[in-house]
C-alpha positions in Angstrom: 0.0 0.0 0.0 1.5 3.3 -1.1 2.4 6.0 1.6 1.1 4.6 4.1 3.2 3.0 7.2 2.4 0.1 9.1 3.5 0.2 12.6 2.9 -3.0 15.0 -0.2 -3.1 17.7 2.1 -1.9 20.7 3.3 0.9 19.0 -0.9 2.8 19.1 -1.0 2.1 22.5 -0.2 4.5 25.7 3.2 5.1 26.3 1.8 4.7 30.1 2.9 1.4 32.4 0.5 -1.1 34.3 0.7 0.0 37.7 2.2 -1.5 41.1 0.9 -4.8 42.6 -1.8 -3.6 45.6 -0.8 -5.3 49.0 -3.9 -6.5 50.9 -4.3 -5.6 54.4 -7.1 -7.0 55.8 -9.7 -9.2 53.8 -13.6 -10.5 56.2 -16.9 -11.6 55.8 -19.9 -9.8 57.7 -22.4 -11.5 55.5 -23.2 -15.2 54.1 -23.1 -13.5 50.3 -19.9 -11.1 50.6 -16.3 -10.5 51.4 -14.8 -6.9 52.6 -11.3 -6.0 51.1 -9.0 -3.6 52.6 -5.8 -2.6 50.7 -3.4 -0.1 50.4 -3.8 2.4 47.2 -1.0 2.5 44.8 -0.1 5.4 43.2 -1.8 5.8 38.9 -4.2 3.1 40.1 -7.6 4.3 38.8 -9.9 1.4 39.8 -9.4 -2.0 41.4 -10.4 -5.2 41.0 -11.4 -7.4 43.2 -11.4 -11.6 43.0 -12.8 -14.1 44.7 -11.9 -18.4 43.8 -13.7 -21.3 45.5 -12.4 -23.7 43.0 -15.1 -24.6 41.3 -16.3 -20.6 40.4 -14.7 -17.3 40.7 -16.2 -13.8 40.8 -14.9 -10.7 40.1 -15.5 -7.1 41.2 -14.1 -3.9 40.1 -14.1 -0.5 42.7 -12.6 2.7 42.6 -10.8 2.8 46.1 -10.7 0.7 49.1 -12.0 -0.8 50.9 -14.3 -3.0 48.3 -17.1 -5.9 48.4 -17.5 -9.3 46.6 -20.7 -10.2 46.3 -23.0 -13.0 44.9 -21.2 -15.6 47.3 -22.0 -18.6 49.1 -22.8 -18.6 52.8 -19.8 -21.0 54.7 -17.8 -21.0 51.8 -13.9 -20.9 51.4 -12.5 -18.5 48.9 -8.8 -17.3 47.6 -9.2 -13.3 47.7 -7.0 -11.3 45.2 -6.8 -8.0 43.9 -5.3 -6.0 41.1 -4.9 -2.0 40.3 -5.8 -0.6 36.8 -5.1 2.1 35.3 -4.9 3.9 31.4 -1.6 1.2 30.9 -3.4 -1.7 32.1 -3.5 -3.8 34.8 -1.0 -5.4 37.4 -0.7 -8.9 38.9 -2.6 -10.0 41.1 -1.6 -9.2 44.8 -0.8 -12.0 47.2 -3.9 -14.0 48.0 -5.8 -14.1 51.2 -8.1 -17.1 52.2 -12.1 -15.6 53.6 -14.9 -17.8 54.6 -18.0 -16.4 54.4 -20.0 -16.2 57.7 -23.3 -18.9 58.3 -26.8 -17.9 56.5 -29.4 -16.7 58.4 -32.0 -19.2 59.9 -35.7 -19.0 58.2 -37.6 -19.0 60.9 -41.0 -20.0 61.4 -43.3 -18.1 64.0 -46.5 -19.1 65.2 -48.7 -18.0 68.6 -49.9 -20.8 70.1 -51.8 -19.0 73.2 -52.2 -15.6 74.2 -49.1 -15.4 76.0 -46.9 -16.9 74.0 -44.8 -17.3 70.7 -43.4 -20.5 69.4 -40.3 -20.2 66.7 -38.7 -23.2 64.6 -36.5 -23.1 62.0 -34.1 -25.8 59.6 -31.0 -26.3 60.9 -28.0 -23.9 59.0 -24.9 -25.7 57.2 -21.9 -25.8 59.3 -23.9 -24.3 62.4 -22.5 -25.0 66.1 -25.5 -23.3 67.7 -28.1 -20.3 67.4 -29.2 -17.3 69.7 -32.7 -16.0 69.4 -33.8 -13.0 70.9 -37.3 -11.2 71.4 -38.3 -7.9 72.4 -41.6 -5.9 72.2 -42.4 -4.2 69.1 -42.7 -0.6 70.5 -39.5 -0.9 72.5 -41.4 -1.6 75.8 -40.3 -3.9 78.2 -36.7 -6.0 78.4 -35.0 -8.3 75.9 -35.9 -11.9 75.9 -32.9 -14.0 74.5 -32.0 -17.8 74.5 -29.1 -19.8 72.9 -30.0 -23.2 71.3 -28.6 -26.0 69.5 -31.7 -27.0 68.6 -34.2 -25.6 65.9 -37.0 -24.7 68.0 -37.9 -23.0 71.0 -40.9 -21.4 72.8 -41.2 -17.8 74.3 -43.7 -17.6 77.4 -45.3 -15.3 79.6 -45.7 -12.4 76.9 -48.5 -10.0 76.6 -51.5 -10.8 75.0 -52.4 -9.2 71.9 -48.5 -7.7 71.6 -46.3 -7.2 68.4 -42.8 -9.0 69.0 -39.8 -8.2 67.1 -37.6 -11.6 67.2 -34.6 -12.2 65.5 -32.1 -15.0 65.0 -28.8 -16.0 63.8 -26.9 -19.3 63.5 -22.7 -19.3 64.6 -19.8 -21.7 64.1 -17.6 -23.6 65.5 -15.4 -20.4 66.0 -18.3 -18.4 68.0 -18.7 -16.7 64.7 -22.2 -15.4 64.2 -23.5 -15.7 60.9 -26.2 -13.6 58.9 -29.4 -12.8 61.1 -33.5 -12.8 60.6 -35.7 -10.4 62.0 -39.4 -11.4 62.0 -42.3 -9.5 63.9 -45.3 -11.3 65.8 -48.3 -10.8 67.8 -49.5 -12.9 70.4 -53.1 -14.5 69.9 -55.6 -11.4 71.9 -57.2 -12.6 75.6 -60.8 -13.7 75.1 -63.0 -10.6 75.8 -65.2 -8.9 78.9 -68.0 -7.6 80.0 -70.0 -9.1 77.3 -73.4 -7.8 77.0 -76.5 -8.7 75.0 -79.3 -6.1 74.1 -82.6 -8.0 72.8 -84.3 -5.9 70.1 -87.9 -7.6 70.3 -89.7 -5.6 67.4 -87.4 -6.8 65.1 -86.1 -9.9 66.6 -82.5 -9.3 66.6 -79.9 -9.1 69.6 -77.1 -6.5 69.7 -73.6 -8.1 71.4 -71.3 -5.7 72.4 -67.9 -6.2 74.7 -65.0 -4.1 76.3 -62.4 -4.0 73.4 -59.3 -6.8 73.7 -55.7 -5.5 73.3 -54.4 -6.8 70.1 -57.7 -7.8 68.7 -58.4 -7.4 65.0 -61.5 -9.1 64.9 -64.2 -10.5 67.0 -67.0 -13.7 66.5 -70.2 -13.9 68.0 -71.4 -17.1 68.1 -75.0 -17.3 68.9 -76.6 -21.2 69.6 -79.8 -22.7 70.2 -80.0 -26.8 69.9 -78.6 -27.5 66.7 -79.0 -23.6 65.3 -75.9 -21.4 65.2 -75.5 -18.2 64.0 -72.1 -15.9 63.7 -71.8 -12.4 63.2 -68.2 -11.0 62.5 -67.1 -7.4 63.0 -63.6 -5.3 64.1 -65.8 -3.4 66.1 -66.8 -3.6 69.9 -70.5 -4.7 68.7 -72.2 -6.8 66.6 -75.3 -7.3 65.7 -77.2 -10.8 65.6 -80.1 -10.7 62.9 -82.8 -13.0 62.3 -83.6 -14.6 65.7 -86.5 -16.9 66.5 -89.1 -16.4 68.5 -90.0 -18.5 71.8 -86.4 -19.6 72.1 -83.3 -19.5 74.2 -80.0 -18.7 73.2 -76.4 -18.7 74.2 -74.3 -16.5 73.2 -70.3 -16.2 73.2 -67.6 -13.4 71.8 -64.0 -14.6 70.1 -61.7 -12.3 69.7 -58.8 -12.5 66.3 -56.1 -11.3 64.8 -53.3 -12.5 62.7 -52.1 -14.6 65.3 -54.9 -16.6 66.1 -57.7 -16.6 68.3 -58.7 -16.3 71.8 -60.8 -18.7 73.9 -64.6 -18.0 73.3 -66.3 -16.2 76.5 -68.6 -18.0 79.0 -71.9 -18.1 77.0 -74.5 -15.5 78.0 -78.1 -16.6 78.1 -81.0 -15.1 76.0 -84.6 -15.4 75.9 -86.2 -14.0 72.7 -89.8 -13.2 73.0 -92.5 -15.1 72.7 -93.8 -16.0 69.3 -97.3 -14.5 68.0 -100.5 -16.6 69.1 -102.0 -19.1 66.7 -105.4 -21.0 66.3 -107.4 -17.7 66.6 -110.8 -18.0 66.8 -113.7 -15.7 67.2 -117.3 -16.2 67.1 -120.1 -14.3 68.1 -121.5 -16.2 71.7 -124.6 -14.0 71.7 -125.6 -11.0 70.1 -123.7 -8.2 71.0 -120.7 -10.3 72.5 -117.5 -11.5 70.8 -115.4 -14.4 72.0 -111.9 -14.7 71.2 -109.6 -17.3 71.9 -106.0 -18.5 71.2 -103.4 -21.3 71.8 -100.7 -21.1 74.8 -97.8 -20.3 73.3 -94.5 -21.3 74.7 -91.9 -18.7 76.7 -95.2 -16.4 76.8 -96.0 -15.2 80.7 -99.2 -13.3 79.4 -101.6 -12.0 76.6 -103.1 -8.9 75.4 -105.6 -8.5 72.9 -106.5 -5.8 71.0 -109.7 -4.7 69.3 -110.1 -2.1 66.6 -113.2 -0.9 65.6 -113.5 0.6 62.3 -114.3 3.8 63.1 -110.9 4.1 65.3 -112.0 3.2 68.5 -109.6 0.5 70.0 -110.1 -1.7 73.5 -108.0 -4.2 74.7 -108.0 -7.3 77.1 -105.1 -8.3 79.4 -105.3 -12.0 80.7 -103.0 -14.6 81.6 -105.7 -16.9 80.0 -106.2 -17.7 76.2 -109.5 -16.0 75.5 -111.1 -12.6 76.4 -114.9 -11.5 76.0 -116.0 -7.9 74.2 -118.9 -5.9 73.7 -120.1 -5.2 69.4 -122.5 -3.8 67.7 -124.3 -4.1 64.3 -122.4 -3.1 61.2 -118.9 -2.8 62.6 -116.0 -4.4 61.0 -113.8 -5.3 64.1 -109.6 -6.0 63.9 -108.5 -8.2 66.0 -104.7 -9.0 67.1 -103.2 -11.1 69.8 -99.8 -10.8 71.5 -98.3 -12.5 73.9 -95.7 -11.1 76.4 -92.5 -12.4 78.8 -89.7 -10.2 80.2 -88.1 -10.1 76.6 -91.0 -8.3 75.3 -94.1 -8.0 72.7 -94.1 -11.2 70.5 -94.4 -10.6 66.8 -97.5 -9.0 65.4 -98.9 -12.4 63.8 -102.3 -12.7 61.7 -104.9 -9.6 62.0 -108.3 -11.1 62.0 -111.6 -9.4 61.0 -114.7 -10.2 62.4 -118.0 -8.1 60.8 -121.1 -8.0 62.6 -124.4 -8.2 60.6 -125.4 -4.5 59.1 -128.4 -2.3 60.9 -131.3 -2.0 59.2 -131.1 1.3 56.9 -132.2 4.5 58.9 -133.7 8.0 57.2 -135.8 6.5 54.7 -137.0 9.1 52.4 -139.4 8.5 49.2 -139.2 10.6 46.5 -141.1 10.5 43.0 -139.7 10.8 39.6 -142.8 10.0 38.2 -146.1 8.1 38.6 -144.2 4.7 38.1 -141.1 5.2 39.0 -140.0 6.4 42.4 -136.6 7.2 44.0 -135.5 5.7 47.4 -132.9 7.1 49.7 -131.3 6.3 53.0 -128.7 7.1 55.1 -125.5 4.4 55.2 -125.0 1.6 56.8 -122.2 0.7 58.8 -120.6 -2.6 57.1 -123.3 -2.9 54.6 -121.8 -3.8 51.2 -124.8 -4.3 48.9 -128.6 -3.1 49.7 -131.7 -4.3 48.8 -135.0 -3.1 47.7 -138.7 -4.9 47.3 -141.3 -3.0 46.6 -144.8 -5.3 46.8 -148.0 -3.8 45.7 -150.1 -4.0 42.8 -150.2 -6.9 40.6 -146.5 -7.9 41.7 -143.5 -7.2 43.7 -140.2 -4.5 42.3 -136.9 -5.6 43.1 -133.7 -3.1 43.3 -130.0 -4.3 44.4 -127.2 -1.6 44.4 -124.3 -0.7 46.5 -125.6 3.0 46.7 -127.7 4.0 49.4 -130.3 4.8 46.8 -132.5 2.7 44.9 -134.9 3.8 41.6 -137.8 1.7 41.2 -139.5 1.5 38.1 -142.8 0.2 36.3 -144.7 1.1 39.3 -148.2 1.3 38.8 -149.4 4.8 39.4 -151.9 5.8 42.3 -151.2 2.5 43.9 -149.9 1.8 47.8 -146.9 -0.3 48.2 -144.9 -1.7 51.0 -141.2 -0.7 50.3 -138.6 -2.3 52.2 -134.6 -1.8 52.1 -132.6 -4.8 53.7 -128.4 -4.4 53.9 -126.3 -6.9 53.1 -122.4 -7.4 53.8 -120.3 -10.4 52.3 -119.1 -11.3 55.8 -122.5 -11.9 57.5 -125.2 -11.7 54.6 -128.6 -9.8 55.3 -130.5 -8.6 58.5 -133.6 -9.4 57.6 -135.4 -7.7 60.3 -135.9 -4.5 59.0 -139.7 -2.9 59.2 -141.5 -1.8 55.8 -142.5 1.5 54.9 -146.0 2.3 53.4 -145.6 4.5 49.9 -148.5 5.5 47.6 -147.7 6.1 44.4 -148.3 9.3 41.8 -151.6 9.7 40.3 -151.9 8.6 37.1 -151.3 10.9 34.2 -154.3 12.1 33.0 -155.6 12.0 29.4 -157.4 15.3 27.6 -159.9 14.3 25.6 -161.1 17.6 23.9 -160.4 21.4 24.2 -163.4 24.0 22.6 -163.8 27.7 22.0 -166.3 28.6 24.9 -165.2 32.5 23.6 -163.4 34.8 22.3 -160.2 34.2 24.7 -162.3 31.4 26.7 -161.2 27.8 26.5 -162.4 24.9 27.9 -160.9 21.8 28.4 -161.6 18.3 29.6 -160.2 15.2 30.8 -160.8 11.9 31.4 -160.2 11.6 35.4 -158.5 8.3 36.7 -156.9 9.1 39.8 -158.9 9.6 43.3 -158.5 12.7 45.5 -156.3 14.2 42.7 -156.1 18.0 41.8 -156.1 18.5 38.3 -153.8 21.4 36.8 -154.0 22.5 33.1 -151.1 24.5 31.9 -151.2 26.7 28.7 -147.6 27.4 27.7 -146.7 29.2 25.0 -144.5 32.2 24.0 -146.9 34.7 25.9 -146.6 32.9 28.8 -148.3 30.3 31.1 -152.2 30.3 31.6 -153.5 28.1 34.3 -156.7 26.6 35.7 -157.5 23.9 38.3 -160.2 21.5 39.1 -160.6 18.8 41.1 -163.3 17.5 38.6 -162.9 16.5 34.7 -162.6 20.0 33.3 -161.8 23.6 33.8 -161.4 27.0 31.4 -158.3 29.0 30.7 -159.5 32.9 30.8 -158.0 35.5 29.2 -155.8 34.0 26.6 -153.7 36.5 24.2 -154.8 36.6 20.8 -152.3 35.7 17.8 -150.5 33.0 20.2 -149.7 29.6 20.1 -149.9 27.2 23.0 -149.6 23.4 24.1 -152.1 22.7 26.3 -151.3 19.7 29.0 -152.7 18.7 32.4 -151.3 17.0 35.8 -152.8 15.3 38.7 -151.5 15.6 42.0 -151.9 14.3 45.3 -150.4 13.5 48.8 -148.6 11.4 47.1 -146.7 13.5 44.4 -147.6 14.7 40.9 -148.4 13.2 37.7 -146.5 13.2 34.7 -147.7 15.6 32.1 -150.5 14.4 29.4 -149.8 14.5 26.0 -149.9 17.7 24.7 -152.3 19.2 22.7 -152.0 22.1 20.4 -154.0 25.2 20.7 -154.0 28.7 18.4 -155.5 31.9 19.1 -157.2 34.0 16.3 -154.8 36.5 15.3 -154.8 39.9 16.6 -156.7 43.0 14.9 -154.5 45.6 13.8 -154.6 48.6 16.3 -153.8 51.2 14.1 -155.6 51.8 10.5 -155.1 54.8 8.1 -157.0 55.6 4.8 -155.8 58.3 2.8 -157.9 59.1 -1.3 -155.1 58.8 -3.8 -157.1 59.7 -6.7 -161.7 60.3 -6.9 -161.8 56.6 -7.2 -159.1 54.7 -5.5 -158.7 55.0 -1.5 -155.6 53.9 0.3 -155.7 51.8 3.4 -152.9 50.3 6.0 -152.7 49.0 8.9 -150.5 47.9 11.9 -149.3 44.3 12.1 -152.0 42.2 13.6 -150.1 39.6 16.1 -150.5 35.9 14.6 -152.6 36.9 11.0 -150.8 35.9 8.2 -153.4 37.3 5.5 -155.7 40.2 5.9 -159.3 41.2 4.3 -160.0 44.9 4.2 -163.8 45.8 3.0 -165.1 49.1 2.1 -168.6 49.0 1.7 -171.6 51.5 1.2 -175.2 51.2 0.1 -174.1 52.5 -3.6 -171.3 49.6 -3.9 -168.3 47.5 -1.9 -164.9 47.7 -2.8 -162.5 44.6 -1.2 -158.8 43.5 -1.2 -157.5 40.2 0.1 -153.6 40.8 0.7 -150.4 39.7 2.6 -149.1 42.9 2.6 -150.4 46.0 5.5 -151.5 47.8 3.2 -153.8 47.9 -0.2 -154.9 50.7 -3.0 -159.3 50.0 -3.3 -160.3 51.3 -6.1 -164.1 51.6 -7.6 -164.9 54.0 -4.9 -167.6 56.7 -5.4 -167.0 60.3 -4.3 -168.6 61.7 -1.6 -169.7 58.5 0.0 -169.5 57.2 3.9 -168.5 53.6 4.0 -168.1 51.0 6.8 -164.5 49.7 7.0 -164.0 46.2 8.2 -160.8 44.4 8.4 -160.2 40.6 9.0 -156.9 38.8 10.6 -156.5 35.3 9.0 -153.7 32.9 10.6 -151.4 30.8 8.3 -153.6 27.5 9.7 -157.1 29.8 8.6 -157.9 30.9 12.3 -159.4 34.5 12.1 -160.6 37.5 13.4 -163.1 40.2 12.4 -162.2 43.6 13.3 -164.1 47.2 12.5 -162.8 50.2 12.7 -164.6 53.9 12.5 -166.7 54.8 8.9 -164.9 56.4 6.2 -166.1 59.2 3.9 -164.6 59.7 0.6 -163.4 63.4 -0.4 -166.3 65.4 -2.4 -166.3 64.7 -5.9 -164.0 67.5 -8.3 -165.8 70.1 -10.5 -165.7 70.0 -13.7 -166.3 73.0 -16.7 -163.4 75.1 -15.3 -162.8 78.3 -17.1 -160.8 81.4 -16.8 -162.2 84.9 -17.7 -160.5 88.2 -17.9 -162.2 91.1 -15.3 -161.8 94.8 -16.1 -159.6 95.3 -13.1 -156.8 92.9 -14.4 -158.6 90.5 -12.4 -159.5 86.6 -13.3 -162.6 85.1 -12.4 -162.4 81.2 -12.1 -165.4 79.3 -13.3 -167.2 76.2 -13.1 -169.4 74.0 -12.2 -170.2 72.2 -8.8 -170.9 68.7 -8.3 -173.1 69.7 -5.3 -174.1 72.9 -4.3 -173.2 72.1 -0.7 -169.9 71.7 -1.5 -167.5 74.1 -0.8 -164.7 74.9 -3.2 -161.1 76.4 -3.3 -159.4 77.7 -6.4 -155.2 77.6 -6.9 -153.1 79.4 -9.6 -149.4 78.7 -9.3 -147.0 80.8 -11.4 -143.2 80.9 -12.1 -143.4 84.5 -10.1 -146.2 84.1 -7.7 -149.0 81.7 -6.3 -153.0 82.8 -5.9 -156.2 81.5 -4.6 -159.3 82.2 -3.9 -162.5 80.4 -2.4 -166.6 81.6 -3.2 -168.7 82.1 -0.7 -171.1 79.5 0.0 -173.2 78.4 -2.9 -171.5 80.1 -5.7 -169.4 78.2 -8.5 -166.9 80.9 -8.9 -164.3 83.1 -7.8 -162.2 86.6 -8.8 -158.6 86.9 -8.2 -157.4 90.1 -8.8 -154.3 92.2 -10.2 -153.1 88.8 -12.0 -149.5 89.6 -13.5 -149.7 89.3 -17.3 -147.3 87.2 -19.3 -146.8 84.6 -17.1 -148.3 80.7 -17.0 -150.4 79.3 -14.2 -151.6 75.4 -13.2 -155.0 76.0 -12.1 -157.2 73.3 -10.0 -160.2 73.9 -8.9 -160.8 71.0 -5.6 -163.5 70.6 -2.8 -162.6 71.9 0.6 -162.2 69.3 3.5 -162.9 69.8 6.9 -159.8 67.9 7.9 -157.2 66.5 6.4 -155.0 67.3 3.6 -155.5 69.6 0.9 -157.1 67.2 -1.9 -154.4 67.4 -4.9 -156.1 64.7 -7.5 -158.2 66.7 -8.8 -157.8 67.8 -12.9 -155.4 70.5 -13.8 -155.4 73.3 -16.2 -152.9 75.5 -17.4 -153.5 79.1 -18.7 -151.1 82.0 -20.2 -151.6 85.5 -18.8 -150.5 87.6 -22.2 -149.9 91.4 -22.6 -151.3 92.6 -26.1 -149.9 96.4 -26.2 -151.6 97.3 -24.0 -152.3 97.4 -19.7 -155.3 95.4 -20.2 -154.2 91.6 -21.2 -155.9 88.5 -22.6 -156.5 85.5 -20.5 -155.7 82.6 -23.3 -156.4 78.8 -22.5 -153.1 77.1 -23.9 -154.3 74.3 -26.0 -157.4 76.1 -27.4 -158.8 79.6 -28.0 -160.8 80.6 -24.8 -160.8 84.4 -24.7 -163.4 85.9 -23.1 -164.2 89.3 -22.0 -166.3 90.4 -19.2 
């Protein structure tokens, strides 16, 4: 290989030498597994190593400075100790040897405490061991050092605390009085058994409560409770326990252990206990006579005396307190009674066994009331029973006999026969003693028959009559008009009366009723009944042309159609109409008529009403003319229809209005100073005592010209009527 130089192994190492050969000075054994090395240092040495040969294996440790440890070696053991120093140049030869034997192992020991005041210790014997020392002392330093020196493997420790943690150790030595490796174990002696055991009964719910003064040492405690072959345990760390599920009428024993991890103590003397007695059995009860109840029981065993108790249901409570096994009490009808029986030592109340209920037969049902719903059907009440579950009702009369079963205090019977006297009787009945079939009837009548109207008749204008078919005896009869107006009545105890004054235009159903000291009737079947309708109260005629008169009216209450008649001796004039009003026509002027109206229902019911004459308006003139006066004056003309008739003349003009009226008898009149060349409606009409001013009457129009003159022409329009007067 070009430039490159090859030099030999030693020549990369340190120029630095192995260092000196370490002398040892002292080389022992404090424990089975090691050897302690003591040398001198030497100077460059950075670390040491240390060797230790048995022949058969070697081991090898490396230290920094002395002194230094083998370890990993066996206990009793013979080995060749060497050492060398190191350093950076390597290492030097091994010193001069030194033979070690390692000290004895430990002994494993094996602890027990077989009582509370002692500890027993064993162990297997050590290889190469002359003898052992075993020492104990008390855990928390109190007290003085027990030791002992064996060749044997077992010893025992006595007069120790009870209950106390130990420390104990041991080691094993040769035959050179060198001790070897030691074993430190802790123990606690088994606790003393405890005291001042007590036992508290709990007899509601049969259980005791143990308790004890608290043992030194104790982890644990057992009660044992026993009775025969029966045992029961309870386990706790505590200074109590409690004991479930005890049986009644029994004695127990009962005993307290105390534990820990040593063992146990002896159980305690046993403490006696007597639980209470158990609850009764074979209860009977019967009712000896009426009024009295018997109860009775079985002796039951452990129990010194009994007590019974006996709860009405409405709270009330007595009791009985015998050392016998049966006690008498006072009942009374309908009562549902409790009954419990205990029985009683110094431990207490025994268990609350079976609860018996004895119910006496119900009382006859008390406030009997009666009441009618109808002529065959009446209601029965009463006020409850104490213990009745179920009531029944016969009702016997008639043609048969009504029965009615309810759990209500209340009973309907139906299909009664009306007006008819029953005996009604209401019995009580309770599933645990059946019926008391002593109670008294009562004596009911029932409602009169309903009675049946056989015709009502017109006896007048607002008079009605109506009869019935009677078929009740001593019964009032009432007949009732009802209808939108109102309620009409009449009464009579025979087969007919009269409703007065009934409103016309109405409608009504007419039924009747029959009472009596019994109750009332149910109503008969109605009957219809209709009024004639009511005659209009106000009625106005007004003449709407010489022929043809107006009339209308107010509504008439209940007509649906009306007639209105006016009639003289020269001719009638009629209308027929659903309207309130209507236009007659035909009539003659200056005629008195009779007006008559009639009211007609929708079913043809109706009603004739008059009213006050009429008179028809005087007839018109007729020949009306106009004539020009010498004094610019008109004169109106013309001729009267009757010379008794009075007459009024009108112009009306664009510019002004005129009339003028004759005196009596005369057929014309003069208006003077008429405007010329204006045009005027003229009408000539009769004059009316009252009443409107008649306007049907004909019309005529006229032209007031000027012709050059002051004096004008009067000129008919339509025609030439020029005249001059």
């Amino acid at each position: 290989m070009r430039g490159k130089f090859l030099f030999p192994q030693r020549q990369i190492l340190s120029a630095n030498t192995a260092p000196d050969i370490p002398v040892i000075d002292q080389a022992y054994s404090k424990l089975s597994n090691s050897i302690t090395v003591e040398w001198r240092a030497v100077p460059g040495a950075t670390n040491y190593m240390l060797t230790a040969e048995d022949g058969d294996s070697f081991f090898e440790t490396i230290v920094k400075n002395s002194p230094g440890t083998v370890t990993g070696l066996k206990p009793a053991t013979l080995y060749r100790i060497t050492v060398r120093s190191i350093n950076s140049g390597g290492k030097s030869q091994p010193s001069p040897f030194r033979k070690v034997k390692t000290v004895l192992a430990a002994p494993i020991l094996s602890v027990h405490s077989p009582s509370c005041d002692s500890i027993a210790v064993s162990w297997k014997a050590v290889h190469t061991a002359a003898g052992f020392s075993v020492s104990l002392i008390r855990s928390d330093g109190l007290g003085r050092m027990l030791k002992q020196n064996t060749t044997n493997t077992s010893l025992i420790f006595t007069n120790l605390d009870p209950g106390t943690l130990y420390t104990i150790k041991a080691y094993a030595w040769n035959a050179n009085g060198m001790p070897g490796d030691d074993f430190t174990y802790n123990q606690r002696t088994s606790p003393n058994a405890p005291v001042d055991v007590k036992v508290a009964f709990n007899s509601g719910a049969l259980r005791a409560v143990v308790s004890w003064m608290p043992t030194e040492g104790a982890l644990t405690y057992s009660v044992t409770v026993t009775s025969g072959l029966l045992k029961l345990r309870c386990n706790t760390s505590s200074a109590s326990c409690v004991v479930p599920s005890l049986q009644c009428s029994s004695q127990y024993y009962v005993s307290v252990t105390a534990h820990n991890d040593a063992g146990s103590s002896e159980p305690t003397d046993a403490v006696s206990l007597k639980t209470v007695p158990c609850a009764p059995v074979n209860i009977s009860i019967e009712e000896d006579e009426p009024g009295h109840l018997l109860v009775s029981w079985s002796s039951v065993s452990l129990g010194h005396y009994y007590v019974v108790f006996v709860k009405s249901d409405d709270g009330l409570e007595v009791h009985c307190n015998t050392s016998y096994t049966q006690c008498h009490f006072q009942s009374d009808c309908g009562f549902t009674y409790f009954i419990s029986v205990f029985a009683y030592n110094k431990a207490g109340q025994s268990p609350l066994g079976d609860v018996f209920n004895y119910t006496t037969a119900p009382c006859c049902p008390s406030d009997f009331r009666a009441a009618f719903m109808s002529s065959d059907t009446v209601r029965v009440t009463w006020a409850p029973v104490r213990g009745a579950d179920l009531y029944e009702t016969r009702a016997a009369g008639g043609s048969g006999e009504v029965l009615c079963r309810d759990t209500a205090t209340a009973c309907t019977l139906s299909a009664l026969r009306c007006s008819t006297p029953y005996n009604i009787t209401v019995y009580s009945f309770s599933e645990a003693r059946g019926s008391n079939t002593s109670c008294a009837p009562r004596h009911v009548a029932t409602a009169p028959c309903s009675p049946e109207i056989k015709n009502i008749s017109k006896e007048g204008v607002s008079v009605i009559s109506v009869q019935w078919q009677p078929n009740n005896e001593e019964a009032t009869y009432v007949v009732t008009a009802r209808g939108e107006a109102g309620l009409w009545h009449c009464t009579s105890t025979r087969n007919s009366c009269t409703l007065m004054d009934l409103p016309c235009g109405s409608a009504f159903s007419v039924s009747a009723i029959a009472r009596s000291p019994a109750g009332q009737s149910l109503p008969s079947y109605s009957i219809p009944l209709e009024t004639a309708p009511c005659c209009p109260s106000d009625l106005t005629l007004s003449q709407v042309t010489q022929s043809v008169t107006n009339i209308s009216w107010s509504v008439g209450k209940g007509a649906q159609t009306y007639v209105t008649a006016l009639e003289s001796p020269k001719g009638q004039a009629k209308c027929h109409t659903l309207q309130t009003y209507c236009l007659l026509g035909c009539i003659t002027c200056g005629t008195n008529y009779t007006v008559s109206l009639r009211a007609i229902s929708e079913t043809g019911l109706a009603s004739s009403c008059t009213y006050q004459g009429y008179s028809s308006s005087a007839c018109c003139p007729s020949g009306v003319k106009l004539y020009r006066l010498s004094n610019n004056g008109i004169r109106v003309f013309w001729r009267a229809s009757d010379e008794t008739i009075n007459y009024k003349a009108d112009l009306h003009g664009s510019k002004s209005n005129f009339s003028c009226t004759p005196s009596s008898g005369l057929s014309y009149c003069d208006i003077t100073k008429i405007p010329c060349g204006d045009v005027y409606t003229v009408m000539v009409a009769p004059v009316t005592d009252k009443g409107p001013k008649l306007t049907f009457c004909p019309k005529k129009i006229y032209s007031v010209t000027c012709s050059g003159s002051s004096v004008g022409m009067v000129i008919s329009r339509g025609k030439s009527n020029v005249k001059h007067i």
